[in-house]
DRENLOVO-282358 format. One record per residue: residue in three letters; x, y, z of N, C-alpha, C in turn. Coordinates in pm, whole numbers, padded with zeros to 5 digits, always signed. Each point is the difference from the previous one (the first is absolute). Layout:
residues N
AlaXYZXYZXYZ;...
***
This chain:
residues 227
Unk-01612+05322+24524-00111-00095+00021-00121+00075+00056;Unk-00106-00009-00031-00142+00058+00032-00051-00108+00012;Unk-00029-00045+00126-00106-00115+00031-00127+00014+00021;Unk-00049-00105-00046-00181+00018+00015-00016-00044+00136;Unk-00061+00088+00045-00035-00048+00115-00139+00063+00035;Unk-00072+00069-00081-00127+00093+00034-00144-00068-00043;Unk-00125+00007+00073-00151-00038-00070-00057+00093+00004;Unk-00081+00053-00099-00094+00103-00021-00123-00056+00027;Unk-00107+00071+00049-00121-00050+00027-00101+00110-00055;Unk-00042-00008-00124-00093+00056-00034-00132-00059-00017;Unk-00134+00047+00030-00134-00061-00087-00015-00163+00090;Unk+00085-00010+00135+00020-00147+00022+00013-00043+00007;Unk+00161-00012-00143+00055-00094-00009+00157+00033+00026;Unk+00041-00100+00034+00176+00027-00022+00053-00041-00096;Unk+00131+00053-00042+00067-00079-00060+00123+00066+00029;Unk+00075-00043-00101+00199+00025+00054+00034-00170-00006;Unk+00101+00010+00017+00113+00164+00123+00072+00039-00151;Unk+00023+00082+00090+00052+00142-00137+00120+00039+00072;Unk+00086+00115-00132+00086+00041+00068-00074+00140+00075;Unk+00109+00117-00004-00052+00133+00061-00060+00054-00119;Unk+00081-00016-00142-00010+00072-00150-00153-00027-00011;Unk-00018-00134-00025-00114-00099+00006-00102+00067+00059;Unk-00019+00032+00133-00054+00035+00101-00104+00131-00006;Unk+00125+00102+00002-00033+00107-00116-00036+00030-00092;Unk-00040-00055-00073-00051-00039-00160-00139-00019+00000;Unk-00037-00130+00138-00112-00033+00017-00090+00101+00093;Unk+00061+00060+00049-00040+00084+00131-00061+00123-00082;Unk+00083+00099-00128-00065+00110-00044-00110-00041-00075;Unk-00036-00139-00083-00078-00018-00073-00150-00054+00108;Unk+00007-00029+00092-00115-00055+00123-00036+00073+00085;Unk-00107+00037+00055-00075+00040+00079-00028-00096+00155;Unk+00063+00079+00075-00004-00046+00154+00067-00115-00027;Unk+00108-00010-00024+00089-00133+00021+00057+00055+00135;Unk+00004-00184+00039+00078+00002+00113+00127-00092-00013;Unk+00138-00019+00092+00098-00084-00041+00057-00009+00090;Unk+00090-00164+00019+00068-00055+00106+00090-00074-00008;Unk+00077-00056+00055+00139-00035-00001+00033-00105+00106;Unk+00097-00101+00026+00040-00023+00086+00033+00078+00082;Unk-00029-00025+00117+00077+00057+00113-00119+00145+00066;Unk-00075+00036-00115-00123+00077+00071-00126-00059+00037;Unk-00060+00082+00088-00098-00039+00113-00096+00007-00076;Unk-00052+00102-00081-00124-00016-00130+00018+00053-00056;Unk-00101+00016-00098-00031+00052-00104+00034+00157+00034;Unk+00043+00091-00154+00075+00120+00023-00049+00092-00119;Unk-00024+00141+00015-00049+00049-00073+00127+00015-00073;Unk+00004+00083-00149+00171+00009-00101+00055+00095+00062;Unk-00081+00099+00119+00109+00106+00060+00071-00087+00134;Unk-00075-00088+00063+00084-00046+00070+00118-00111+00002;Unk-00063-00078-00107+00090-00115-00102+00148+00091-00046;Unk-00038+00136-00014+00122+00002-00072+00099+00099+00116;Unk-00080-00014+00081+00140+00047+00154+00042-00167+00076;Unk-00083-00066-00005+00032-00145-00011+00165-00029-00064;Unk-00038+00000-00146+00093-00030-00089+00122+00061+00049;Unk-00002+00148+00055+00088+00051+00043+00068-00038+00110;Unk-00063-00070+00085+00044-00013+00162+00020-00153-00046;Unk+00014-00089-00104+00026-00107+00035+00181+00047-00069;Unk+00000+00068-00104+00128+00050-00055+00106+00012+00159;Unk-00093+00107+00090+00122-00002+00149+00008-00091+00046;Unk-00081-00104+00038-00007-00131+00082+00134-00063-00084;Unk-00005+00005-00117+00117-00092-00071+00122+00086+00029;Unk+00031+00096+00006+00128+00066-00017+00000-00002+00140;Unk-00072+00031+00124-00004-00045+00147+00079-00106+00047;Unk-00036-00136-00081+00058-00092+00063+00110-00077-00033;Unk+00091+00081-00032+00131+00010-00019+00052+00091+00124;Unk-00106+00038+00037+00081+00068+00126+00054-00078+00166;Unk+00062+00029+00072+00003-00042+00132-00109-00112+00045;Unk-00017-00118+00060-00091-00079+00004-00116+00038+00131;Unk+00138-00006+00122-00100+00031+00132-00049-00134+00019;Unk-00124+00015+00104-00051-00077+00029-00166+00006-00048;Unk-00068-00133-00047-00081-00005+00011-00157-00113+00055;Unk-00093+00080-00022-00089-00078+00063-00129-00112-00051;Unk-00005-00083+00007-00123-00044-00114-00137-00080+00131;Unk-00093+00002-00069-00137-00020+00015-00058-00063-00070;Unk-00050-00126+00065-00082-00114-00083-00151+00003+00102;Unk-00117+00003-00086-00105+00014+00012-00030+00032+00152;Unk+00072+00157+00008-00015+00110+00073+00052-00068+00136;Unk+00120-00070+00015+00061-00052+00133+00129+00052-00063;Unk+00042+00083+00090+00203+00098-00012+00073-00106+00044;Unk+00101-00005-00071+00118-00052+00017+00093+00051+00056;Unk+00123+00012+00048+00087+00031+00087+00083+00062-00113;Unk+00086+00134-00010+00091+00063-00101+00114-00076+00000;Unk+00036+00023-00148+00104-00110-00060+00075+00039-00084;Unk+00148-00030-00026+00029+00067-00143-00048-00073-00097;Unk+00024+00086-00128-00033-00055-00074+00030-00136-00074;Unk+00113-00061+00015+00029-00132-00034-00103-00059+00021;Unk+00014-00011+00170-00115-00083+00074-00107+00016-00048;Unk-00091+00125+00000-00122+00021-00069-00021-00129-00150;Unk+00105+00022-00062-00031-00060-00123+00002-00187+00005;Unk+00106-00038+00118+00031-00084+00045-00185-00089+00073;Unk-00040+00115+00066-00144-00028+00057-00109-00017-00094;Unk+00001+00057-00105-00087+00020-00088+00020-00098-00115;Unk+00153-00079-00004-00006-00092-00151-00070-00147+00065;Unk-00027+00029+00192-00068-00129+00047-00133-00014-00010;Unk-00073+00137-00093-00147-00070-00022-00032+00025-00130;Unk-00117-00015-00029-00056-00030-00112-00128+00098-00111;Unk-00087+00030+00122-00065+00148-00036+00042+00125+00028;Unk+00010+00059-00007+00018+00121+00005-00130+00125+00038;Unk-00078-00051-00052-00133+00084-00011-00075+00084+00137;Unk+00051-00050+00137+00028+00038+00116+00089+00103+00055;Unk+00111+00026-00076+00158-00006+00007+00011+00146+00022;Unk-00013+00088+00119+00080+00135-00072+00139+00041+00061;Unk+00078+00054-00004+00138+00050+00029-00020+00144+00062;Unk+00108+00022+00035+00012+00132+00026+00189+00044+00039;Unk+00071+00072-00075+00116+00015+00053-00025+00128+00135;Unk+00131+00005+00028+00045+00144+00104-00012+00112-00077;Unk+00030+00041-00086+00041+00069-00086-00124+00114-00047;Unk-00112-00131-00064-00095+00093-00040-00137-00050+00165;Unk+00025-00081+00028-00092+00011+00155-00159-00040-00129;Unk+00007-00043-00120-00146-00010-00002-00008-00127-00058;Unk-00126-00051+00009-00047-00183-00039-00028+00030-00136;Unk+00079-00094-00039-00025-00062-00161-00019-00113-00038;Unk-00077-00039-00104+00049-00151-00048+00073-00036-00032;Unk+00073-00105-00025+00127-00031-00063+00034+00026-00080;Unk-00130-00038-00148-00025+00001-00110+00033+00160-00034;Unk+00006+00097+00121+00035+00118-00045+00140+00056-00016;Unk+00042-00101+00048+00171+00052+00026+00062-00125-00094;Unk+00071+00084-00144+00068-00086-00063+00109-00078+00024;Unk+00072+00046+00143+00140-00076+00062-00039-00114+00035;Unk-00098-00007+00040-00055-00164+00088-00052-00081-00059;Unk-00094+00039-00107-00013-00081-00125+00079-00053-00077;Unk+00101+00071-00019+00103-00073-00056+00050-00061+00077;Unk+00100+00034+00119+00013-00078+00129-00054-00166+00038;Unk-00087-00028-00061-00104-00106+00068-00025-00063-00127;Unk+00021+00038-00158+00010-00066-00124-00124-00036-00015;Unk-00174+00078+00038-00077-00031+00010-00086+00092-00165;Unk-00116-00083-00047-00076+00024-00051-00072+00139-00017;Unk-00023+00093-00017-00123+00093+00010-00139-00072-00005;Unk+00029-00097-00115-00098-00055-00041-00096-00125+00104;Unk+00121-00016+00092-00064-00097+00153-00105+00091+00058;Unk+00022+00163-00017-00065+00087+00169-00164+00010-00061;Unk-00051-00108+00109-00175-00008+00000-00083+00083-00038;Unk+00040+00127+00115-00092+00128+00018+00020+00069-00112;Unk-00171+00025-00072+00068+00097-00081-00151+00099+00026;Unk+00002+00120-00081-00114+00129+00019-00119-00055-00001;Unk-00071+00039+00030-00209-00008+00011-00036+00145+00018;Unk-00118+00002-00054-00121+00121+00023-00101-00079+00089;Unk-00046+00009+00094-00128-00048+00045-00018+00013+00145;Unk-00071-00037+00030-00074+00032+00154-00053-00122+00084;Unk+00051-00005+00114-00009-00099+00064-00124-00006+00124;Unk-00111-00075-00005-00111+00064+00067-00028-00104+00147;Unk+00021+00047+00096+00050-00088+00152-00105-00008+00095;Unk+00012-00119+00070-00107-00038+00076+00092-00074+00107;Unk-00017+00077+00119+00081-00070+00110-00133+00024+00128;Unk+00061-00044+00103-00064-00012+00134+00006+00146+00038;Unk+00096+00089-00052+00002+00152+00026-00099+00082-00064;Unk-00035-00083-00126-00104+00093-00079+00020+00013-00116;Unk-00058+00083-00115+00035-00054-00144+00102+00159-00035;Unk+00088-00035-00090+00077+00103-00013+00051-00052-00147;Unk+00052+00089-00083+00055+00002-00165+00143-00006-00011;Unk+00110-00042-00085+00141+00045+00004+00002-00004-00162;Unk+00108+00102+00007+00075+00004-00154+00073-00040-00040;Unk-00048-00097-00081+00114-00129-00023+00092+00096-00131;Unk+00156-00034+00057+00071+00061-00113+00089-00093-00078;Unk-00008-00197+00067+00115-00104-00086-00091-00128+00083;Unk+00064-00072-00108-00074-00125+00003+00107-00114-00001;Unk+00050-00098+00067+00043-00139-00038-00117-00130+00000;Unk+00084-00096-00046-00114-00119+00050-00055-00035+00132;Unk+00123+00037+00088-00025-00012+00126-00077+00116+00121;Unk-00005+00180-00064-00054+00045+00080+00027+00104-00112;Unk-00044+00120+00103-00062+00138-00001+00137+00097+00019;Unk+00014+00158-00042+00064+00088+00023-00135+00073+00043;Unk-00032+00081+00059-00097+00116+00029+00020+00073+00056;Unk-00081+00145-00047+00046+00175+00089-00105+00026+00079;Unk-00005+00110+00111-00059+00013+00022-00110-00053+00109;Unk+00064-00136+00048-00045-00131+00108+00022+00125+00175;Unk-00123-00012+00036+00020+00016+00129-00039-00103+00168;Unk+00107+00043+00101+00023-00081+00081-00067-00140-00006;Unk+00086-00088-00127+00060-00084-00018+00135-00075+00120;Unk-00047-00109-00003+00090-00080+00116+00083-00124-00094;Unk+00128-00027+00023+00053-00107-00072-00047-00110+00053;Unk-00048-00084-00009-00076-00139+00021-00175-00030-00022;Unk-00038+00146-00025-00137+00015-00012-00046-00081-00149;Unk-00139-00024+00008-00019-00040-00103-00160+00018-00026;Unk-00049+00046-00131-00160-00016-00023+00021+00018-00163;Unk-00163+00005-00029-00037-00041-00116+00016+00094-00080;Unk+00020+00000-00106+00003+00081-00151-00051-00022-00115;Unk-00017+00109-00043-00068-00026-00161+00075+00134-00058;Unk+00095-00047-00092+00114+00079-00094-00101+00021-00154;Unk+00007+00123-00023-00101+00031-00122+00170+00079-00070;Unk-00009-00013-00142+00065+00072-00084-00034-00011-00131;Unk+00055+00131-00105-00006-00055-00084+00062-00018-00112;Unk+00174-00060+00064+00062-00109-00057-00026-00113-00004;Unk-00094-00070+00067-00034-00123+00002-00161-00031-00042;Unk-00029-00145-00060-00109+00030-00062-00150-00063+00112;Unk+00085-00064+00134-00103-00051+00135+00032+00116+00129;Unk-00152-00024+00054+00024+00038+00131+00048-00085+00107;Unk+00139+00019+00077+00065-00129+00065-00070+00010+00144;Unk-00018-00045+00051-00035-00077+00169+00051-00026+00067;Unk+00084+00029+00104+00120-00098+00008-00003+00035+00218;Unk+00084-00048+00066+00037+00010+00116+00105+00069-00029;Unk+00027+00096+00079+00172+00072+00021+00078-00037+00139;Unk+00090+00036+00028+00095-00016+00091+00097+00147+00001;Unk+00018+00058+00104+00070+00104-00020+00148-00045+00084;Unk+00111+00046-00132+00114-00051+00047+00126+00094+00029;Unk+00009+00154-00103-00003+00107+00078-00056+00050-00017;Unk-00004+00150+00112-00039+00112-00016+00116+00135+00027;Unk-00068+00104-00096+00158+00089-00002-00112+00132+00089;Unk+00104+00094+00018-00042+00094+00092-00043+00130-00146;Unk-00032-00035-00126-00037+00060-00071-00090-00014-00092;Unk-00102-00087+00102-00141-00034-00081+00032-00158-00069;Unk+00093-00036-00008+00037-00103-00083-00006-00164+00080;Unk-00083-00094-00116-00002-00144+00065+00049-00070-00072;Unk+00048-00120+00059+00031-00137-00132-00092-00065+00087;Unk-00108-00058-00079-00110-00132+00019+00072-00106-00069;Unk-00034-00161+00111+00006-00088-00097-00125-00063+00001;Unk-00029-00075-00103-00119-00083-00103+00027-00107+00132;Unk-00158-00042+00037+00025-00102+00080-00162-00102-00054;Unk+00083-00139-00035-00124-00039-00049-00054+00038-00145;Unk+00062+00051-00066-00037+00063-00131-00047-00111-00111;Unk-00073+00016-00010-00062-00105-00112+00023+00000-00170;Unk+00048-00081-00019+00104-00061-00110-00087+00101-00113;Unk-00131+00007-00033-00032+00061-00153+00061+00180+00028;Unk-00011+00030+00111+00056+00175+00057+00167-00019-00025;Unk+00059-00086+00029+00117+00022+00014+00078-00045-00177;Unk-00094-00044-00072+00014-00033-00144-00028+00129-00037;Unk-00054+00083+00011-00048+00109-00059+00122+00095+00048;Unk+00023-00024+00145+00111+00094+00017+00137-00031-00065;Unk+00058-00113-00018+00124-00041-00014+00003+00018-00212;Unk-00144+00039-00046-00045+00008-00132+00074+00169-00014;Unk-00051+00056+00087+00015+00163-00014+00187+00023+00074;Unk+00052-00109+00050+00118+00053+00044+00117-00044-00121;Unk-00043-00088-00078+00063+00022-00116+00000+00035-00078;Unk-00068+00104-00058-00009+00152-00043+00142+00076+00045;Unk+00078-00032+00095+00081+00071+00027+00153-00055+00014;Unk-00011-00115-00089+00095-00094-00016+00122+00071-00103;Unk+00095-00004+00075+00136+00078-00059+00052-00069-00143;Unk+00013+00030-00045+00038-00082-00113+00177+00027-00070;
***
């Protein structure tokens, strides 16, 4: 089985999902393509996509191994370590995911769920449910601290992925104007910061977002609809 699971982004546009064969095919014939997957943080050049491809191959043969204990994180508040039953047990009680990251003992690092094929299956869940998917664009900020830029790298209906955010506070909140150009408006919106990682990294949520922005967004997130 070779599953599609890949989007190419050339010239703009996406399309996919493809397999790897697929992938490759499209990748020697295009110029500056970029490509992404469930379970990655953004967009990927084909040299790094294809150590990707590789490290999701260990993640699968990994988790057949020893369980341990592990840890999960919903919009950047830790949970207490658990085995894994429980973990999965905790996790078939909600509904988004898009918050959601894990982390076993084992490998000590945060992932999404969507990245680890044991739990997906585990939980009998969709690919096609997980919100967040890649963006190119730039997020331009206006707070009481002063005006500052972030690099937006994923988008849901409900908020922001971004790199690069500095001293950021979880409960903070100011204004934005998200420019890209996957999308065909400039959005406006209020943010909310819900985490922050110790590696440049934020999840914003949309607060107040006004229905024609969030049509435009929920337009561009099915583009990435699994099929």
């Amino acid at each position: 089985m070779n599953p599609k699971n890949w989007f190419v982004l050339t010239d703009g546009q996406v399309n996919g999902p493809f397999d790897v064969q697929e992938v490759e095919s499209r990748v020697a014939s295009a110029k500056e393509a970029q490509i992404w997957g469930r379970g990655q943080s953004e967009w990927m050049t084909p040299t790094k996509w294809r150590q990707a491809v590789k490290d999701s191959s260990q993640v699968a043969v990994a988790a057949n191994e020893p369980e341990g204990l592990w840890k999960v994180r919903v919009e950047g508040k830790d949970h207490p370590p658990m085995k894994y039953s429980a973990l999965i047990s905790f996790l078939k009680g909600m509904t988004d995911y898009s918050t959601v990251d894990v982390c076993s003992d084992n490998s000590n690092v945060w992932k999404e769920i969507y990245s680890i094929p044991r739990i997906v299956d585990d939980l009998g869940i969709s690919r096609r449910s997980h919100p967040r998917v890649p963006m190119v664009g730039t997020l331009a900020c206006e707070s009481p601290k002063g005006e500052f830029s972030c690099r937006v790298i994923s988008i849901s209906e409900g908020g922001l992925g971004v790199n690069d955010a500095q001293n950021l506070q979880i409960g903070e909140r100011f204004k934005g104007t998200l420019t890209s150009p996957n999308l065909f408006v400039t959005i406006n919106t209020t943010c909310e910061v819900v985490y922050v990682g110790n590696d440049g990294y934020a999840g914003l949520r949309f607060v107040g977002l006004p229905e024609e922005f969030k049509s435009s967004i929920i337009e561009y997130v099915r583009k990435f609809a699994m099929v």
